[in-house]
C-alpha positions as CSV (number, residue, x, y, z in Angstrom):
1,X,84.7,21.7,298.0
2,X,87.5,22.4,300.6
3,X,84.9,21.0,303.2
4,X,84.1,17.6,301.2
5,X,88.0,17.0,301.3
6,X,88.6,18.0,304.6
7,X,86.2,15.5,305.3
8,X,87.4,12.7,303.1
9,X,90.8,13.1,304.3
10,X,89.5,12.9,308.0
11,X,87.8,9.3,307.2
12,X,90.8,7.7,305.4
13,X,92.7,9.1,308.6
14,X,90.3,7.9,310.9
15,X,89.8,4.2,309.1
16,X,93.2,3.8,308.6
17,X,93.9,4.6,312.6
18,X,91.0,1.6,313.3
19,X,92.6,-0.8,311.0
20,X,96.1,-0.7,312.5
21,X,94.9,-0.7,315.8
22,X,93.5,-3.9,315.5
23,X,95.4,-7.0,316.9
24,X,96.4,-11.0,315.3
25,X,95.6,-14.0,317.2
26,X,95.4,-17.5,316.7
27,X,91.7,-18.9,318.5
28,X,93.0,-22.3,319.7
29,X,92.3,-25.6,317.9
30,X,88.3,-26.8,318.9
31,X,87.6,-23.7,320.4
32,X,84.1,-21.9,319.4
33,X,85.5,-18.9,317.9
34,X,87.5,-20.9,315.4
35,X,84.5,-23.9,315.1
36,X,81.9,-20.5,314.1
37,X,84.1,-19.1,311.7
38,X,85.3,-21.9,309.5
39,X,81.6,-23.1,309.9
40,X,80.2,-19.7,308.2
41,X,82.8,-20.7,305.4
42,X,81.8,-24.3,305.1
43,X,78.2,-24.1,303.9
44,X,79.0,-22.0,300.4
45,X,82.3,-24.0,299.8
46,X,80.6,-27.0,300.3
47,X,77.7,-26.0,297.6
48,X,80.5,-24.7,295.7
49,X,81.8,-28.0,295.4
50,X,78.3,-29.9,295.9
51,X,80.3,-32.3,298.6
52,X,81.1,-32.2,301.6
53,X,84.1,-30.7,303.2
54,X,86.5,-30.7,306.3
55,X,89.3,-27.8,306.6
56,X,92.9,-28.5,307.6
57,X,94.1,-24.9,308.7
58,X,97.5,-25.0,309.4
59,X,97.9,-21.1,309.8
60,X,94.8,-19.5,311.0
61,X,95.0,-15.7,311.9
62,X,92.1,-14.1,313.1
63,X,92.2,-9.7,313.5
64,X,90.0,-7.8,315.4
């Protein structure tokens, strides 16, 4: 039992070190990073909605 936790505690530690070593940015307007990840979100928003769509992202934040 004292094992399992030691080893729980050591993931949470561990994840939570990854997730704030991770950096913010902004990919610039029309660059690919920004066109392949608003286009991944496009196809089920726009069968969501059953029309299609354009986004107007005026804050776009981007970790990792």
């Amino acid at each position: 039992m004292l094992a399992r936790s030691l080893s729980i505690l050591i993931l949470v530690v561990a994840a939570a070190g990854m997730a704030a070593a991770q950096t913010v940015h902004t990919p610039e307007k029309g660059s690919p990073e920004r066109k392949a990840i608003l286009d991944a979100l496009r196809i089920p928003v726009e069968r969501e909605l059953k029309q299609k769509i354009v986004f107007a992202a005026d804050h776009f934040n981007v970790a990792g």
